[in-house]
C-alpha positions as CSV (number, residue, x, y, z in Angstrom):
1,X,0.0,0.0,0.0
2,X,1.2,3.3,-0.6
3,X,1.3,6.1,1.7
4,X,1.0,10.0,1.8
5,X,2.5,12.2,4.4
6,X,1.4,15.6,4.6
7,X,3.6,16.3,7.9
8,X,5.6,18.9,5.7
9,X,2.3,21.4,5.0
10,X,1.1,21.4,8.6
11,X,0.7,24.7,10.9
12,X,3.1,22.8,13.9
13,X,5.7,21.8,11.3
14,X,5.9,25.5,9.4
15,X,4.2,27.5,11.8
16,X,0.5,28.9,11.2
17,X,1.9,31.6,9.0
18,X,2.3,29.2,6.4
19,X,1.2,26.0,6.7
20,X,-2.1,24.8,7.8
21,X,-3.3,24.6,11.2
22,X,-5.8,21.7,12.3
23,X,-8.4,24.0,12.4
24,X,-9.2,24.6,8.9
25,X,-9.1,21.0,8.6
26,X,-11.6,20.2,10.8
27,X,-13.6,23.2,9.0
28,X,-13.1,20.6,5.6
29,X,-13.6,17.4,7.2
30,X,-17.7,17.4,6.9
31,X,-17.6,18.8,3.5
32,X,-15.4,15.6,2.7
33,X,-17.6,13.2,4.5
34,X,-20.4,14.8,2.0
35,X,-18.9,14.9,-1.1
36,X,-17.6,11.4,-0.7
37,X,-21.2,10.4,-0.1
38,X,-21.9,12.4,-3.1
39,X,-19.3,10.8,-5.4
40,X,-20.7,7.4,-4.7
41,X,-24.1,8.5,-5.6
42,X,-23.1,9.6,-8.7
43,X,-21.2,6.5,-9.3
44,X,-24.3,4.7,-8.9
45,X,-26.1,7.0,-11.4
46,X,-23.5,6.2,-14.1
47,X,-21.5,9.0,-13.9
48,X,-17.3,8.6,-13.0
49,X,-17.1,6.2,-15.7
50,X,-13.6,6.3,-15.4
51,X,-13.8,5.0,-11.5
52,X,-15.1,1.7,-13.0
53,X,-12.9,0.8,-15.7
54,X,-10.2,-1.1,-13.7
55,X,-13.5,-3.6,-13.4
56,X,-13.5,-4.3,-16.9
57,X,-12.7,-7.9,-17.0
58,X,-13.4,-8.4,-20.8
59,X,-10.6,-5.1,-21.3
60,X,-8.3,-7.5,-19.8
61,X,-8.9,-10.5,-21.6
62,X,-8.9,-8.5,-24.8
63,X,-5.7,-6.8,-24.1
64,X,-3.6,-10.3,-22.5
65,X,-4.7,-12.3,-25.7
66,X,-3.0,-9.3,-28.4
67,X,-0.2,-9.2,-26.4
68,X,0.0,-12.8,-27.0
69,X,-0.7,-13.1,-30.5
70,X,2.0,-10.3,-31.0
71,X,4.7,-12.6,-29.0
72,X,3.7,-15.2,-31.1
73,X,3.9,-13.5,-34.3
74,X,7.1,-12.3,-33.4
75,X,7.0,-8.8,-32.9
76,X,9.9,-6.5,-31.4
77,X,8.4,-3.5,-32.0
78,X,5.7,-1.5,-31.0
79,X,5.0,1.7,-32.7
80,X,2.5,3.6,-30.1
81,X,0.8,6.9,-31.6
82,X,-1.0,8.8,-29.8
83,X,-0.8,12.6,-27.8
84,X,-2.5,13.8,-23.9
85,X,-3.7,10.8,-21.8
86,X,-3.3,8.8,-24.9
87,X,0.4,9.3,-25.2
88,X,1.3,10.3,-21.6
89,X,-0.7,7.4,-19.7
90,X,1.3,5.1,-22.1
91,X,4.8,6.8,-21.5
92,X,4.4,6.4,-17.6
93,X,3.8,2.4,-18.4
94,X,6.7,2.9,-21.1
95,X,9.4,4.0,-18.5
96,X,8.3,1.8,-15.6
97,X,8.3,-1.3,-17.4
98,X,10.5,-1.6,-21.1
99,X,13.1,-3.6,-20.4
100,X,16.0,-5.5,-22.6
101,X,13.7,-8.4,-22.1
102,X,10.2,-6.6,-23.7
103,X,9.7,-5.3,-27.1
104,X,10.8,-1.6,-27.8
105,X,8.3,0.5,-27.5
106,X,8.3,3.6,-29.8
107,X,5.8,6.5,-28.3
108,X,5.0,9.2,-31.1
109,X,3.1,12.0,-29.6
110,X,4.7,14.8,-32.1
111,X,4.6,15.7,-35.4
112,X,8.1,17.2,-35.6
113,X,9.0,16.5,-39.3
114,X,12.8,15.4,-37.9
115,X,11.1,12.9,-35.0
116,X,8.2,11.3,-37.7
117,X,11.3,11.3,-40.7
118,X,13.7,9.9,-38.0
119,X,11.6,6.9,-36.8
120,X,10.1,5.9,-40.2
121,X,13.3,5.7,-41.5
122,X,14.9,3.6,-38.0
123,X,12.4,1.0,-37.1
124,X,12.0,-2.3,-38.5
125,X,9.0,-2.6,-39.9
126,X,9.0,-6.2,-40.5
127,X,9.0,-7.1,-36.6
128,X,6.5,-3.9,-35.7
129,X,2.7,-3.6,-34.8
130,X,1.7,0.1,-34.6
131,X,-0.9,0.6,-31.9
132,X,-3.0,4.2,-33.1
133,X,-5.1,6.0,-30.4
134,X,-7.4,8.7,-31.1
135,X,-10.8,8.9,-29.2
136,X,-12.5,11.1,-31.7
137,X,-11.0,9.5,-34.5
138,X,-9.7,12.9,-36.0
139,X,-6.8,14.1,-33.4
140,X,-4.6,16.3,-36.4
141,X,-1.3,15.0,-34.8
142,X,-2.1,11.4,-34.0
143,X,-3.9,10.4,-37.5
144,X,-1.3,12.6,-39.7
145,X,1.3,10.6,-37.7
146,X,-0.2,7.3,-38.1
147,X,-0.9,7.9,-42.0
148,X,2.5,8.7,-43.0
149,X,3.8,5.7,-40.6
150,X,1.3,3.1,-42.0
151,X,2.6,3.8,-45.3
152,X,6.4,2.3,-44.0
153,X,4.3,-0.6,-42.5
154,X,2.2,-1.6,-45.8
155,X,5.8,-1.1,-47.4
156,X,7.5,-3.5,-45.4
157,X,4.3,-6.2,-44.9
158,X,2.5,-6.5,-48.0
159,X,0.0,-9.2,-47.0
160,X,-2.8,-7.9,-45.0
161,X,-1.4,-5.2,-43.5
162,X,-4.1,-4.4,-41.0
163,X,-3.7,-7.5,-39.0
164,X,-0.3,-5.5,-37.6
165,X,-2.2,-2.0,-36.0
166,X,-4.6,-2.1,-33.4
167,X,-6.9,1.0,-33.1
168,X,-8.0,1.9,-29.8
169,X,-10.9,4.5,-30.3
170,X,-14.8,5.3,-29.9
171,X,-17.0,2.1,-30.0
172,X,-19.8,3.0,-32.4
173,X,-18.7,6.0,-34.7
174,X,-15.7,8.5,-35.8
175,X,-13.4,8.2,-38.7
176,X,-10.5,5.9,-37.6
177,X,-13.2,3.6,-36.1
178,X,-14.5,3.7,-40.2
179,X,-11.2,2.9,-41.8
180,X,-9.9,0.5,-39.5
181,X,-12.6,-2.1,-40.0
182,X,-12.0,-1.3,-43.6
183,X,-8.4,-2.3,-43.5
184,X,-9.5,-5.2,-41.1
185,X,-7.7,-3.7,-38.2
186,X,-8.3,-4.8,-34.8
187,X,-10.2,-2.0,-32.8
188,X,-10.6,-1.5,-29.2
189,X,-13.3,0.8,-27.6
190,X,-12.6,3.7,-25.4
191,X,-15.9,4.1,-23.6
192,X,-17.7,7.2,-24.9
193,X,-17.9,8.9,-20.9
194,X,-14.5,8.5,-20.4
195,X,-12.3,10.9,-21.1
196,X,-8.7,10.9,-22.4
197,X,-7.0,12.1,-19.3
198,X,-9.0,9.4,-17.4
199,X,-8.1,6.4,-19.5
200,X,-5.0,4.9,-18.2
201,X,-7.4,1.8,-17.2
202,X,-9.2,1.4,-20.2
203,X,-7.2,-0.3,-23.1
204,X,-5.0,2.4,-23.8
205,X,-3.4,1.5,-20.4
206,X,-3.8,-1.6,-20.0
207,X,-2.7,-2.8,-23.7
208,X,0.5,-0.8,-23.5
209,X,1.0,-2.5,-20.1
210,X,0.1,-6.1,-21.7
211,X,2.6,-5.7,-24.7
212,X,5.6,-5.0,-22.1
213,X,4.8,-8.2,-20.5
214,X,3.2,-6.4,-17.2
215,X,0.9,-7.9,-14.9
216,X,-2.4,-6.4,-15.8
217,X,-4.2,-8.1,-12.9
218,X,-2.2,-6.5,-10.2
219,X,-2.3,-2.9,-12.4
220,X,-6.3,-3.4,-11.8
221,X,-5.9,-4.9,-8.6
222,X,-4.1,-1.8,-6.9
223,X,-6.7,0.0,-8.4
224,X,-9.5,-1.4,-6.9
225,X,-7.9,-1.7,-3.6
226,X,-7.5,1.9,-3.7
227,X,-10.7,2.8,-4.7
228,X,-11.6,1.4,-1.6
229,X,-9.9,3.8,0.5
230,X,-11.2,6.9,-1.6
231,X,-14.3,5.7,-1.0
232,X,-13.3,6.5,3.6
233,X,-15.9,9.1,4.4
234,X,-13.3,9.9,7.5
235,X,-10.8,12.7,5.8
236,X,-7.7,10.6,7.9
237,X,-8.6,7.4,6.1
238,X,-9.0,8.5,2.6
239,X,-5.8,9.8,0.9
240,X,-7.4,11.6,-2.0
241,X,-9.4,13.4,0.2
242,X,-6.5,14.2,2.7
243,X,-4.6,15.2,-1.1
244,X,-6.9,17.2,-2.3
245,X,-7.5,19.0,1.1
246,X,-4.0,20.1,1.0
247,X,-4.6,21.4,-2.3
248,X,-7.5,23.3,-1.7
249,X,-6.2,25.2,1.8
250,X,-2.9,25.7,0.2
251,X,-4.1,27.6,-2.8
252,X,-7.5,29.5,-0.9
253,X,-6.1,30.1,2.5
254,X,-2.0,30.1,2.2
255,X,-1.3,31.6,-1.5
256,X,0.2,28.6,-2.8
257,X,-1.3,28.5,-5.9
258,X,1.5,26.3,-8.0
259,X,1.7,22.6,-7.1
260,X,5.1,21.6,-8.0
261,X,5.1,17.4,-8.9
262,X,8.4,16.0,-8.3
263,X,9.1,12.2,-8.4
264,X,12.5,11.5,-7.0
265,X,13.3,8.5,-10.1
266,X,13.6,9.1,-13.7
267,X,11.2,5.8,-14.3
268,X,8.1,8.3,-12.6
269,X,9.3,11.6,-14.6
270,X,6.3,11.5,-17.1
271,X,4.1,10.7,-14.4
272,X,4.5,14.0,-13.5
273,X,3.6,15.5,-16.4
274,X,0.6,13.2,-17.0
275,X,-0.7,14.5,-13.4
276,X,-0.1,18.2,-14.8
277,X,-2.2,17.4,-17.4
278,X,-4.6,15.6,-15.3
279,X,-5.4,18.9,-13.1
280,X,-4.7,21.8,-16.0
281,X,-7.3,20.3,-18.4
282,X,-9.9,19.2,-15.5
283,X,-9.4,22.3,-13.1
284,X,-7.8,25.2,-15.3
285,X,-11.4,26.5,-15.6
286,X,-11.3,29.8,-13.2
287,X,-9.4,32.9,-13.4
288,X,-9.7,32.8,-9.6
289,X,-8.7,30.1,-8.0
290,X,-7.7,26.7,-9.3
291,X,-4.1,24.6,-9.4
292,X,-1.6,25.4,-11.3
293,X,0.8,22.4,-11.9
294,X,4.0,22.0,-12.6
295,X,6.4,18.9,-13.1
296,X,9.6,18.7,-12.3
297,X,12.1,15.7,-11.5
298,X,14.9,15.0,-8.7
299,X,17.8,15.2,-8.5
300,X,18.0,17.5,-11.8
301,X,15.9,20.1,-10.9
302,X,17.6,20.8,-7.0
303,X,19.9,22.4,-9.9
304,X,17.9,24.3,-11.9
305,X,14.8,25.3,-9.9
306,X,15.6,24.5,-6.3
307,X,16.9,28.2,-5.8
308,X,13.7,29.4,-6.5
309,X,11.2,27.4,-4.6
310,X,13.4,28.0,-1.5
311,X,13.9,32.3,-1.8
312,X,11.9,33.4,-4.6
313,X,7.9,34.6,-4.4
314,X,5.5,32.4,-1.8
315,X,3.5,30.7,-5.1
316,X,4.9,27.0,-5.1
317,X,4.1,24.0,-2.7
318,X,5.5,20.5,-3.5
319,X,4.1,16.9,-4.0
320,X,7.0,14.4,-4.2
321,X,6.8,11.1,-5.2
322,X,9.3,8.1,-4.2
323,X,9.9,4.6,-4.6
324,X,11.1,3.2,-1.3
325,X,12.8,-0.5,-2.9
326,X,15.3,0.5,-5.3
327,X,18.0,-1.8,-7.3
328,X,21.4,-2.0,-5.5
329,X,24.2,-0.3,-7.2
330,X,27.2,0.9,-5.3
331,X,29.8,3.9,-6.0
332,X,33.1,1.8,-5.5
333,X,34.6,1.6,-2.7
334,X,37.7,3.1,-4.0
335,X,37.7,7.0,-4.7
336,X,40.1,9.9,-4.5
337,X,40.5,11.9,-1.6
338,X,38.0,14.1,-0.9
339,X,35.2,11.7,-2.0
340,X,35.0,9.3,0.7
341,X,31.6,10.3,2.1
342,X,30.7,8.6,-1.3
343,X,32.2,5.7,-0.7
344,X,30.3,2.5,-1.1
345,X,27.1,4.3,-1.1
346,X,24.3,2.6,-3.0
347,X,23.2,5.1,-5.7
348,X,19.4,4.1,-3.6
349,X,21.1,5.8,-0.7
350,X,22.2,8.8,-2.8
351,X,19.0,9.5,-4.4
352,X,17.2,9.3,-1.0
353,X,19.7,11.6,0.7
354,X,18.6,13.8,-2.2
355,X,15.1,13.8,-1.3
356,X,15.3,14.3,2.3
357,X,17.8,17.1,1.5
358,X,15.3,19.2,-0.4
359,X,12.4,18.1,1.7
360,X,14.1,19.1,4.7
361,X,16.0,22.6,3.1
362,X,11.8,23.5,2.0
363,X,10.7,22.8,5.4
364,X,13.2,24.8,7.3
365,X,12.5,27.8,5.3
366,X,9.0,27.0,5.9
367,X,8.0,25.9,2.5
368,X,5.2,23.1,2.3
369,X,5.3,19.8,0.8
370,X,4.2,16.5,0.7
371,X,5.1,12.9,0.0
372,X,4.0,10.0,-1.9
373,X,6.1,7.1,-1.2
374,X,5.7,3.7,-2.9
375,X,7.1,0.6,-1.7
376,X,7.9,-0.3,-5.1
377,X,7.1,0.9,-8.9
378,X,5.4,-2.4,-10.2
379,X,2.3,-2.7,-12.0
380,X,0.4,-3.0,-8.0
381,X,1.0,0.3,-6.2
382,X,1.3,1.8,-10.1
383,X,-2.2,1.0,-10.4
384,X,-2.9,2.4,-7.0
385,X,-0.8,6.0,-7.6
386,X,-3.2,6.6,-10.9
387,X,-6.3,5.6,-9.0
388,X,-5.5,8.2,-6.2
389,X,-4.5,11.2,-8.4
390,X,-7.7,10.9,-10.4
391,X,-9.9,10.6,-7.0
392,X,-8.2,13.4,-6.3
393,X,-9.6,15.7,-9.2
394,X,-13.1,14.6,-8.4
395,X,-12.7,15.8,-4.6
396,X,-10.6,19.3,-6.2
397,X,-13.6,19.8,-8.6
398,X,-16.3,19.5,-5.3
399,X,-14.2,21.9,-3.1
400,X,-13.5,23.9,-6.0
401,X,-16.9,23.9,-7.5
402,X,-15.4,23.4,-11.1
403,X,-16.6,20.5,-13.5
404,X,-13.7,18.3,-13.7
405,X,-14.7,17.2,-17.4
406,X,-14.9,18.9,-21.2
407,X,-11.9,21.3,-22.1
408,X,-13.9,23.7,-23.3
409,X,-10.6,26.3,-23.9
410,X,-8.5,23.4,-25.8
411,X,-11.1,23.0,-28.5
412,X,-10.9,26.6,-29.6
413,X,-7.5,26.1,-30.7
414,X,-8.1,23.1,-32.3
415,X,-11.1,24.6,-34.3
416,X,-9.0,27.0,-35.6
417,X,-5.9,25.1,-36.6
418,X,-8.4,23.1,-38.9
419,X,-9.6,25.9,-40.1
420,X,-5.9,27.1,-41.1
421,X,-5.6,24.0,-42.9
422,X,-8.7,23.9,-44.6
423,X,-8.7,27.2,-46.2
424,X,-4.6,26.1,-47.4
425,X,-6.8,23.3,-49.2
426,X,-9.3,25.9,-50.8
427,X,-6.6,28.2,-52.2
């Protein structure tokens, strides 16, 4: 199980000025016993669709048996296209499971000309499946991607080329759903209430997880045990509640508007930025108040940032994130002079000495911050870290009063880039 301490944002650790003082939590603690109440009312209702995807049992079974049939058909690499929660979820699975022993995995979430020429000219498209995920059916940078891709693929296998992409998209309608049954692709549904950002558990998650040769079970597993917890109507027993209480009083009653997300481990860095994304498009609805996130990653950014957070302008609160059981590796034994405190350290060791560092540099300038620790990064407490930060969102939407879902703002701009490339068509 993992576990969040919020010692570092409390009134007796940084003094009332600026942290928060048991008070105002008690002030929270019967809205939280209401809204929880209120969440699993809705739930009942239909709506959260999200909360019950890691229930999906036939999502599994789809997912385990084209993972198999790709290790059977001898495939060693998979070509994942897709951008937001469809590329980021993806990415998190990619850099906590690819391994010598697993396929490569190739995540496209660009359409730099140099990154699309680059990779259609490097992979081996013999030995690749290319896995295309657009919910609409009509993202511009995901289906321009996958077009000029597919072209390398039908190149390279010129007998039913379908059978090699999977498209993971709406059930019943949209225009990749259209032309992959054309081309006899296999296609996987996203359910229609769920939205990208929420849809680490439906098959974009799980499949990516599946072709790495991860435990699926245990991903859904930790999930559910989780959702257990979040469903605690006691604000001590439920950690997205306790999260997204720190959230709230930090931004409304401290002034700590910018949650900075900082995993200590370079296998949880796009985690971060899938949880910025996560609370920008569900809660950057309000010119008020909402949170503003930003990732970041230790150690490298005690170097670049770290001066900052610790004298610049009261805006920034942290949220680390740590794995406790790392792999053993040791500096040798033998070093120069001057480098002995180094000496036979496990880089585990270093890389926690790192953490407690900051944590401890933030607190005693009186800076807040909080911890996630894991015990380990496997598919188990994984499954349980996603489940928390979206239970989160739904608990930040009820104390901010803001619906979590639609991004209203992000479809502006992609109404008129097609319409910049539709009138280049009609001259």
């Amino acid at each position: 199980m993992l576990t969040l301490d919020i010692k570092g944002t409390l009134a007796k650790v940084i003094t009332p000025s600026f942290g928060i003082p048991d008070q105002e939590f008690s002030t929270i603690r019967s809205l939280i016993r209401r809204y929880t109440e209120d969440w699993l009312q809705e739930r009942e209702k239909g709506e959260h669709a999200w909360s019950m995807t890691p229930y999906d049992k036939p999502a599994v079974k789809q997912v385990q048996e084209i993972a198999k049939k790709a290790k059977i058909d001898g495939i060693k690499t998979i070509v994942w296209i897709g951008i937001g929660g469809s590329g980021l979820g993806p990415r998190v699975i990619q850099e906590a499971f690819e391994s010598p022993l697993s396929p490569e995995f190739v995540l496209i979430d660009s359409i730099d000309p140099h990154t699309i020429a680059m990779h259609a000219a490097m992979i081996d498209w013999k030995s690749a499946m290319i896995v295309v995920v657009s919910k609409s059916g009509g993202t511009l940078e995901t289906m321009s991607a996958f077009f000029a891709l597919y072209e390398k693929l039908k190149t390279a296998v010129r007998f039913n080329p379908g059978s090699r992409v999977v498209a993971i998209t709406d059930p019943h309608t949209g225009p990749l759903r259209s032309f992959a049954l054309d081309q006899r692709m296999t296609v996987l549904p996203i359910p229609p209430n769920v939205g990208g950002r929420f849809c680490i558990f439906t098959p974009v998650g799980l499949l990516s997880l599946a072709l790495l040769s991860g435990d699926v079970t245990a991903f859904c597993r930790g999930a559910k045990e989780m959702d257990t917890h979040c469903q605690e109507t006691t604000l001590a027993k439920n950690p997205a509640a306790s999260l997204a209480s720190v959230q709230f009083l930090l931004d409304t009653r401290r002034g700590y508007p910018i949650r900075v997300i900082m995993p200590y481990g370079d296998r949880m860095m796009s985690l971060a930025r899938w949880n910025q994304q996560l609370l920008a498009e569900s809660l950057g609805k309000t010119e008020t108040h909402n949170p503003i996130p930003l990732s970041a990653i230790g150690t490298q950014d005690q170097h670049s940032l770290l001066q900052q957070w610790m004298a610049g302008p009261r805006k920034t609160w942290h949220l680390f994130i740590r794995e406790l059981d790392k792999p053993r590796y040791e500096v040798p034994r033998s070093v120069p002079q001057g480098f002995t405190y180094l000496s036979g350290k496990t880089f585990s060791q270093l890389l926690d000495a790192c953490y407690e560092g900051t944590s401890q540099a933030l607190t005693s300038v009186r800076r807040p911050h909080a911890t996630i620790s894991l015990q380990r990064l496997d598919e188990y407490h994984l499954g349980q870290l996603f489940f928390l930060l979206m239970s989160e969102v739904v608990y930040l939407g009820k104390l901010y009063r803001i619906d979590i879902y639609g991004q209203p703002a992000v479809e502006i701009g992609k109404q008129i880039t097609k319409s910049i490339l539709t009138k280049g068509i009609e001259q």
